[in-house]
C-alpha positions as a LaTeX table, in Angstrom:
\begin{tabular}{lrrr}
\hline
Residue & $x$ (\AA) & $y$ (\AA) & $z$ (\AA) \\
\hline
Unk1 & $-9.60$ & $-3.25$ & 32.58 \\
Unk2 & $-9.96$ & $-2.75$ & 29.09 \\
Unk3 & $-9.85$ & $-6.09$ & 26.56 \\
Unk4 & $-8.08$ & $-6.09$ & 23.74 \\
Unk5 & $-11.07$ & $-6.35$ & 21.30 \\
Unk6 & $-12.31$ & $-3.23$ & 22.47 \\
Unk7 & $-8.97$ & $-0.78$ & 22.11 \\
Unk8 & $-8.90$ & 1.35 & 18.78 \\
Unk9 & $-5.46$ & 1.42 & 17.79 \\
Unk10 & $-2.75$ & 1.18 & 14.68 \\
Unk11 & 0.31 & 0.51 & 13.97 \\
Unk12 & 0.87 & $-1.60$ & 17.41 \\
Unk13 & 4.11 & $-1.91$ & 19.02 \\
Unk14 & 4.81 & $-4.15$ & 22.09 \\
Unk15 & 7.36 & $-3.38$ & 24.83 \\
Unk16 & 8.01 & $-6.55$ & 26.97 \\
Unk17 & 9.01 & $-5.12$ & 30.29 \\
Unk18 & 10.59 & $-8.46$ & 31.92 \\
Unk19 & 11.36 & $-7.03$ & 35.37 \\
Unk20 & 7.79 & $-5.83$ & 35.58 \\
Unk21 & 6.14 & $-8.83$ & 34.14 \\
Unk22 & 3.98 & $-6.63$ & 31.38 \\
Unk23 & 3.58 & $-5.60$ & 28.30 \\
Unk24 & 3.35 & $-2.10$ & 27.39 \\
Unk25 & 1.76 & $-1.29$ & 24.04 \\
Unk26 & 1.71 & 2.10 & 22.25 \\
Unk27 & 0.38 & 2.81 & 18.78 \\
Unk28 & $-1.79$ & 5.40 & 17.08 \\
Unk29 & $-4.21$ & 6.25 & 19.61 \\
Unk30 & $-6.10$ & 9.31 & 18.07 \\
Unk31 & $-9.68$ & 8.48 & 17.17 \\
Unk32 & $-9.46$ & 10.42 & 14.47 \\
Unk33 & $-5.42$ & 10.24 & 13.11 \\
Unk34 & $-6.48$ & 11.41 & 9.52 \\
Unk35 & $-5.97$ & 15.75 & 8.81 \\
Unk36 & $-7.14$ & 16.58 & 12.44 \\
Unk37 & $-5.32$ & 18.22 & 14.72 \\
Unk38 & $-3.34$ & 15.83 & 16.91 \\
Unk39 & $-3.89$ & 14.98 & 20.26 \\
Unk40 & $-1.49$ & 13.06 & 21.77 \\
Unk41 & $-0.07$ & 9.21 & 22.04 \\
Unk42 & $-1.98$ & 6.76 & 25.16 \\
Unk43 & $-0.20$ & 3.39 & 26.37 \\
Unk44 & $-1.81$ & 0.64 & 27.84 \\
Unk45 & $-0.06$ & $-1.89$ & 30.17 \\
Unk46 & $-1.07$ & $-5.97$ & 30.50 \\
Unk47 & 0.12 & $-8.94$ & 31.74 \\
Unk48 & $-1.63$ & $-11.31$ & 29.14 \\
Unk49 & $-2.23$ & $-9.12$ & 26.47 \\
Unk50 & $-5.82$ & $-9.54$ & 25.67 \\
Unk51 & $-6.88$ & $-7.60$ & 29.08 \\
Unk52 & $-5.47$ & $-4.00$ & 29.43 \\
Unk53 & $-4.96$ & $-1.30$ & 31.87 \\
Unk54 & $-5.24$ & 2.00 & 30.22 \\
Unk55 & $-5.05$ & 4.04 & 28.69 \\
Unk56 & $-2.12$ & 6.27 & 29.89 \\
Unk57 & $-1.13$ & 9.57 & 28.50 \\
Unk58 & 2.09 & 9.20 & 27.66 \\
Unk59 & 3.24 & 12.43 & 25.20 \\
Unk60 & 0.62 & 15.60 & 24.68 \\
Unk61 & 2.13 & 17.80 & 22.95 \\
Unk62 & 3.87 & 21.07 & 24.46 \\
Unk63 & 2.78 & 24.63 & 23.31 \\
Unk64 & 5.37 & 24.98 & 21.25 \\
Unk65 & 5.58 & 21.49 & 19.07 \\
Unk66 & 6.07 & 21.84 & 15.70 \\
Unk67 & 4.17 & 18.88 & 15.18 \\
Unk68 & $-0.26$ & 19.90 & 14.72 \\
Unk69 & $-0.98$ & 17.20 & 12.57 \\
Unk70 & $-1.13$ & 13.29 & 12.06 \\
Unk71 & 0.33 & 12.28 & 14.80 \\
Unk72 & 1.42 & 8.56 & 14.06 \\
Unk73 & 3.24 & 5.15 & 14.70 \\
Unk74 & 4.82 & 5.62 & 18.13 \\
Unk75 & 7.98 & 3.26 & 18.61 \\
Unk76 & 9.28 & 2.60 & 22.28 \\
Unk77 & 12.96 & 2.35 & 21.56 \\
Unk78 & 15.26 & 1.63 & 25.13 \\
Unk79 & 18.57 & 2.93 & 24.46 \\
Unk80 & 21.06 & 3.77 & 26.63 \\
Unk81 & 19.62 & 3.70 & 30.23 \\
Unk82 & 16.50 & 5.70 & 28.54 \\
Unk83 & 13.36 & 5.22 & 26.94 \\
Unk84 & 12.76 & 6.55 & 23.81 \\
Unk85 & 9.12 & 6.79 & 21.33 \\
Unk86 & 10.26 & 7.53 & 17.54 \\
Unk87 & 6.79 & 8.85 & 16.25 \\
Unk88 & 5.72 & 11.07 & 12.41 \\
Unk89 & 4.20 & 14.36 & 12.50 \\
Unk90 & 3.10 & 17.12 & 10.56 \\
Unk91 & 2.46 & 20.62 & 10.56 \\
Unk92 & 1.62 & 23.66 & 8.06 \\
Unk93 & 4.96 & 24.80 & 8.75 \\
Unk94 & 7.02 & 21.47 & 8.37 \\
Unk95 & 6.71 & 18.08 & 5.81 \\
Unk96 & 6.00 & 14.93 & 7.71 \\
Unk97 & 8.86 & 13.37 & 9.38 \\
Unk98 & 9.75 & 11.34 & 12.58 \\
Unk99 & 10.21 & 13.20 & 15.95 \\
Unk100 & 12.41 & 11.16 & 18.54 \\
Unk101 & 10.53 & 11.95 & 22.20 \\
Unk102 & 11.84 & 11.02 & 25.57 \\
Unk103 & 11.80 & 9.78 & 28.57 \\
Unk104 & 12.81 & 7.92 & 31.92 \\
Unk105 & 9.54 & 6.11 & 32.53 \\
Unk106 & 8.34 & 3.55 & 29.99 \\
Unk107 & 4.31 & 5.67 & 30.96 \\
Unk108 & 6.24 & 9.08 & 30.35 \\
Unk109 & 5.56 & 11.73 & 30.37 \\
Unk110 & 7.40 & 11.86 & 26.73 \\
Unk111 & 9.14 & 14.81 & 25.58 \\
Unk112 & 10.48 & 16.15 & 22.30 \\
Unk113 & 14.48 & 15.19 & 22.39 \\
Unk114 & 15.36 & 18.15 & 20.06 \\
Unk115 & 13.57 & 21.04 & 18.68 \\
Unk116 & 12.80 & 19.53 & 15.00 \\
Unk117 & 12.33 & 16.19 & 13.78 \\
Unk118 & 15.24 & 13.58 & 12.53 \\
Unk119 & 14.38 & 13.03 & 9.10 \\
Unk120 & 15.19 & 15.47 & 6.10 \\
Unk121 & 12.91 & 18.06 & 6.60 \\
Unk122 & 12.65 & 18.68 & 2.84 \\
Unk123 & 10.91 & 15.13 & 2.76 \\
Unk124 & 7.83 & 13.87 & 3.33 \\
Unk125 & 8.94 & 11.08 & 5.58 \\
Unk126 & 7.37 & 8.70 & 8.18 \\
Unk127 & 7.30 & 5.52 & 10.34 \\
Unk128 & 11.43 & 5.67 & 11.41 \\
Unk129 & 12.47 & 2.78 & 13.67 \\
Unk130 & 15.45 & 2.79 & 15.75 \\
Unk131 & 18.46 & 0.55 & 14.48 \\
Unk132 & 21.59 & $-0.06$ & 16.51 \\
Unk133 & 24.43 & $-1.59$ & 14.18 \\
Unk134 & 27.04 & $-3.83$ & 14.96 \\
Unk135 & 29.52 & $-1.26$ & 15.59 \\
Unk136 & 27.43 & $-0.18$ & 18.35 \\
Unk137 & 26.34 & 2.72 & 15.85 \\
Unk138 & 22.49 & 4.13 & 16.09 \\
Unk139 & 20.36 & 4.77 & 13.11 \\
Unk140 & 16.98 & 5.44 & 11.95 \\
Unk141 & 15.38 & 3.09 & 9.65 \\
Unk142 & 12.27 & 5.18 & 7.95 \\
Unk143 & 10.23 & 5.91 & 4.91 \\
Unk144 & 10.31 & 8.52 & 2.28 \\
Unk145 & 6.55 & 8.78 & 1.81 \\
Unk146 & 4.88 & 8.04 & $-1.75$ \\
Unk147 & 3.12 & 10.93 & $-1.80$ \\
Unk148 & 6.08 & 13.04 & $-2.46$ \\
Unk149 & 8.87 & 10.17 & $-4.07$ \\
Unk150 & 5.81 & 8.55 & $-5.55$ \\
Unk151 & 8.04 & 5.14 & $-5.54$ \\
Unk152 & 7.97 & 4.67 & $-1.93$ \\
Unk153 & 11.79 & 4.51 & $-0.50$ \\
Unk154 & 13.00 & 3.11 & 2.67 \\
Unk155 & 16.30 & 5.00 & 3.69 \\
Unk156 & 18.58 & 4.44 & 6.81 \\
Unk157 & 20.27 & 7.66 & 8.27 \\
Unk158 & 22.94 & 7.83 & 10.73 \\
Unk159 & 22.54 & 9.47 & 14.27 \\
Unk160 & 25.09 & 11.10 & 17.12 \\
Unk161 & 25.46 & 9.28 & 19.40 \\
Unk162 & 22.72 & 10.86 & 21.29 \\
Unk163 & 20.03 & 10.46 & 19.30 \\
Unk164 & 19.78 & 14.13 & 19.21 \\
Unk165 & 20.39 & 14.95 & 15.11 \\
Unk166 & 21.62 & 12.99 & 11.90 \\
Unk167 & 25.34 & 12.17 & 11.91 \\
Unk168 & 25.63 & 11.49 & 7.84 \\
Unk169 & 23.67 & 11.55 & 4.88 \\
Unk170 & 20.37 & 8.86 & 3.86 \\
Unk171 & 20.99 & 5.87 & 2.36 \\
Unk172 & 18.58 & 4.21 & $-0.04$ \\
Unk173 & 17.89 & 0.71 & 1.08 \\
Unk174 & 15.41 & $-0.23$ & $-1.31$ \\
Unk175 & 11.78 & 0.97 & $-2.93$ \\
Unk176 & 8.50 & $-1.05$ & $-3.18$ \\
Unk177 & 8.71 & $-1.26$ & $-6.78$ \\
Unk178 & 11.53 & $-4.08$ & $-5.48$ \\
Unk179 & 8.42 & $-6.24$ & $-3.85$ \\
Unk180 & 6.60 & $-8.23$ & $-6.14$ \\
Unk181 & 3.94 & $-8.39$ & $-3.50$ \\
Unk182 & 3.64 & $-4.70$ & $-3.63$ \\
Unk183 & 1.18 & $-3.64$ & $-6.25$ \\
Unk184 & 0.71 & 0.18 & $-7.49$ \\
Unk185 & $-1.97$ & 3.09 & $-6.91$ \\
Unk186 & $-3.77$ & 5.63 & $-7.84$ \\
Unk187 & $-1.73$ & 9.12 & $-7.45$ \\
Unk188 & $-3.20$ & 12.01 & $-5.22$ \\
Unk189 & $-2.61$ & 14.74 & $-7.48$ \\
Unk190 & $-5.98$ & 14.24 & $-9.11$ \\
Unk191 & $-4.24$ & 13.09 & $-12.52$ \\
Unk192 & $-5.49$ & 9.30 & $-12.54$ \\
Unk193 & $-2.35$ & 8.16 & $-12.95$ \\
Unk194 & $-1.71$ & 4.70 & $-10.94$ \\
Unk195 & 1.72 & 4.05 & $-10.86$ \\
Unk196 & 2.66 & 5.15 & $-6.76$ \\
Unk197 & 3.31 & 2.54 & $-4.48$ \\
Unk198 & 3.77 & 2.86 & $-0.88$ \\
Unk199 & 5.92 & 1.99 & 2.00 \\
Unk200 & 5.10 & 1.82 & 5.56 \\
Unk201 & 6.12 & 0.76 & 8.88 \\
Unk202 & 10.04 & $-0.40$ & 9.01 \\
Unk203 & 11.09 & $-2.63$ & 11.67 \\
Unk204 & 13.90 & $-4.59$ & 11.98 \\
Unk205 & 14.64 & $-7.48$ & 13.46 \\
Unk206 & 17.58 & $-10.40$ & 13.86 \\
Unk207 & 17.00 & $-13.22$ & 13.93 \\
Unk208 & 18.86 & $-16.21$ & 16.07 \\
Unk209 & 20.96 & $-17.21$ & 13.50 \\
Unk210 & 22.57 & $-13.76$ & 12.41 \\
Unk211 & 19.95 & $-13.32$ & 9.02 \\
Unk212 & 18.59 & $-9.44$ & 9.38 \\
Unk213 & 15.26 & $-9.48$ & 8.61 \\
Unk214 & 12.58 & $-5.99$ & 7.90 \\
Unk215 & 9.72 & $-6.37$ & 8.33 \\
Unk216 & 7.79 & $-3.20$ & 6.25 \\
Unk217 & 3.93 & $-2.28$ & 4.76 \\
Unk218 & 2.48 & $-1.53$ & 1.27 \\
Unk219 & $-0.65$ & $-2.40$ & $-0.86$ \\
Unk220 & $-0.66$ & $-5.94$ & $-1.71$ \\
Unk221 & $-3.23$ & $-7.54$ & $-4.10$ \\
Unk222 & $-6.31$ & $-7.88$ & $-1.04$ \\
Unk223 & $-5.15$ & $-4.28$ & 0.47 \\
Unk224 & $-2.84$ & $-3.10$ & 2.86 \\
Unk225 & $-0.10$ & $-6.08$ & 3.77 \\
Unk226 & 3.03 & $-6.84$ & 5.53 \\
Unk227 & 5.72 & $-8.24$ & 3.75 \\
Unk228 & 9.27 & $-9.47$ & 4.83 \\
Unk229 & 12.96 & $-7.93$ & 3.29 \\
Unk230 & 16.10 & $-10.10$ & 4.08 \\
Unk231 & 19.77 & $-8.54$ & 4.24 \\
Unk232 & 22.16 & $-10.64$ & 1.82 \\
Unk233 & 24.75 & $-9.01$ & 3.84 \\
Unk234 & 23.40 & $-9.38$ & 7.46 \\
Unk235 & 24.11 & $-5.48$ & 7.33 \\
Unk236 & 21.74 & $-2.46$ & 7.21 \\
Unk237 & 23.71 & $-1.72$ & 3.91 \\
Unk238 & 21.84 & $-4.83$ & 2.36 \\
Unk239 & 21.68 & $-5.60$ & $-0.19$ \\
Unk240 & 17.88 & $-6.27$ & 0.45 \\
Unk241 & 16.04 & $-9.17$ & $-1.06$ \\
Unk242 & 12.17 & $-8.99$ & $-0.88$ \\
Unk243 & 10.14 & $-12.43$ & $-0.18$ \\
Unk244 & 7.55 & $-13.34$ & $-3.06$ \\
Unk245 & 4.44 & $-13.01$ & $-0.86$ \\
Unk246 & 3.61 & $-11.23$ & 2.19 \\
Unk247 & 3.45 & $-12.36$ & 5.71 \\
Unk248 & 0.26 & $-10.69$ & 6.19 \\
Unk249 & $-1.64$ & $-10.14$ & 2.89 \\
Unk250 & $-5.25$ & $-9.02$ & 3.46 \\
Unk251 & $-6.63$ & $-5.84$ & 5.20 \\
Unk252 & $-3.57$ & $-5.41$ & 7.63 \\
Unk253 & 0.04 & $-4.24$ & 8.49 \\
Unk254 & 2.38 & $-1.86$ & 9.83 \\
Unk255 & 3.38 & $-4.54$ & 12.26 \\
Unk256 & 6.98 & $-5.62$ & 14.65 \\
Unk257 & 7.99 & $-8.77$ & 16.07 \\
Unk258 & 8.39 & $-9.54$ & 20.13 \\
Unk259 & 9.59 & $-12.50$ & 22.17 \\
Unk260 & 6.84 & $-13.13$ & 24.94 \\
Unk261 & 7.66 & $-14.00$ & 28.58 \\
Unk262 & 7.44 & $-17.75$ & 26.94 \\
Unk263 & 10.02 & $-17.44$ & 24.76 \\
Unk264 & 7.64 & $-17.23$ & 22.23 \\
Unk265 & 8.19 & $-14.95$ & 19.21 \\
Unk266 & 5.14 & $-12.76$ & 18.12 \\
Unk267 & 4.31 & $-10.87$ & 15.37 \\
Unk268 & 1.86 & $-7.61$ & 15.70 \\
Unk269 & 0.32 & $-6.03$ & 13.68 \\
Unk270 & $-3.59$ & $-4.17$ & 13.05 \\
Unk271 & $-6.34$ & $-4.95$ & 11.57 \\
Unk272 & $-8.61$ & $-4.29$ & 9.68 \\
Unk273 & $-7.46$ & $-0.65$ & 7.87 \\
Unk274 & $-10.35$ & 1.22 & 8.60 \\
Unk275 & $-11.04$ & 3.59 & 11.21 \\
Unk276 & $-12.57$ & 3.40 & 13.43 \\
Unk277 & $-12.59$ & $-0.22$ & 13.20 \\
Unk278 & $-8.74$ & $-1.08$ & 13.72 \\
Unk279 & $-7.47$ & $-3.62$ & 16.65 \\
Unk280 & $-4.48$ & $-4.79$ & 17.88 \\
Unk281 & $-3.89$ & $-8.26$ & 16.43 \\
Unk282 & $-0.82$ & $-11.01$ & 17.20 \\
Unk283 & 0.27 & $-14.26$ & 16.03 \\
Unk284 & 2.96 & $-16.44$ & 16.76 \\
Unk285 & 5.73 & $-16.53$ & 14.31 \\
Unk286 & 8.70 & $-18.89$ & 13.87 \\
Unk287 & 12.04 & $-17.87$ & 12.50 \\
Unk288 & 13.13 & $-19.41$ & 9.04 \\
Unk289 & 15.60 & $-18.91$ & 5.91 \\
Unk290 & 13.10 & $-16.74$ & 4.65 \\
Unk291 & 12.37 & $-14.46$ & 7.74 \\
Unk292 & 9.58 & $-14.62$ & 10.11 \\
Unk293 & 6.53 & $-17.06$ & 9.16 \\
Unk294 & 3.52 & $-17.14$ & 10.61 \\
\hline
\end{tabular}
């Protein structure tokens, strides 16, 4: 057993598993995620979630994956009788984007779905979420990355049916410039200029009463934060009104919401930004006109 306090992770994301009894969370395991050569994603599986089994292989990457690089942000997505982890890499070869991987075990192992990645491979893209409309319609919820749009975007893009490729074009749902929680910074082109702001870490979630609620990441005025979007629609279309302040405003983010086995709705997230310092951290949340609320 492994506690909680002692598992190196970011970007969290919970699986309840209700027939089991357990939680399986996933997450950036690499000790090192930053410009090193990728290693793979672990799990680890509890029944209380502050003392783990673990950690479980669950995707190393095949010989020939495109993806060398910054391997990132693993989503467990079940969909259709299978279990799918929406995850970013990077290679020489290819700009960042999000990889869909499956499998029929929630411990893998994970494979890639398709040959390439989902998101526009002329982008530098990240963090995509799975989002099944109304309509019974998937989509991917995901970032176009500041370093390249410089005004971080977050875009939904249709799928097939199989999750295999996009079935339509992005659509802009909004950029952190809309936040006024997000705050700007400095560019990494080395010309001092601080105007970029960033967006991380899409997740959505409905709430009991119908209200669609995203939950995403930027720079707030103590660091990295989570703040909360509401749909004025109740669609993915939006339009998208940001809350004033974050949820989560100091040293912490790229988090998703879960209802424990008491009925309980959690919010997730890590903490501090730093690595090697980074835990998984959760706090129960309670549903309001303004989103989730700690």
């Amino acid at each position: 057993m492994i506690k909680r306090e002692d598992i190196q992770i970011r970007d969290p994301f919970i699986f309840p598993c209700r027939e089991e009894g357990t939680y399986y969370l996933y997450g950036t395991t690499d000790r090192n995620p930053w410009n090193s050569r990728g290693v793979g994603f672990d799990a680890y599986v509890s029944r209380d979630l502050e003392n783990f089994e673990g950690p479980f292989t669950v995707f190393a990457p095949p010989e020939d994956f495109w993806g060398t690089h910054d391997f990132w942000a693993p989503e467990l997505h079940a969909y259709r009788g299978r279990y799918y982890l929406f995850a970013s890499f990077t290679s020489d070869s290819r700009r960042r984007g999000t990889q869909i991987l499956v499998s029929d075990s929630l411990l893998g192992p994970f494979l890639p779905l398709a040959a390439d990645g989902v998101t526009p491979p002329e982008w530098e893209c990240l963090d995509g979420t799975l989002f099944v409309d109304g309509g019974d319609k998937p989509w991917i919820v995901f970032c176009h990355e500041w370093v390249q749009a410089n005004d971080g975007a977050i875009y939904a893009l249709p799928l097939r049916e199989d999750l295999t490729a996009p079935a339509g074009e992005p659509q802009l749902l909004f950029r952190a410039s809309s936040a006024p929680w997000s705050v700007p910074r400095e560019r990494r082109d080395g010309s001092g200029i601080c105007d970029a702001r960033i967006t991380d870490g899409p997740f959505m979630h409905r709430q009991q009463d119908g209200t669609l609620v995203m939950l995403w990441s930027s720079i707030g005025v103590q660091g990295y934060a989570m703040g909360c979007a509401l749909s004025e629609s109740g669609e993915l279309s939006g339009p998208w009104r940001q809350n004033r302040e974050p949820v989560v405003s100091r040293d912490g983010g790229h988090g998703m919401v879960f209802r424990d086995f008491s009925g309980d709705l959690q919010l997730t997230w890590h903490s501090p930004n730093k690595t090697p310092l980074e835990r998984f951290i959760y706090h129960r949340v309670t549903e309001s006109p303004e989103g989730v609320v700690l």
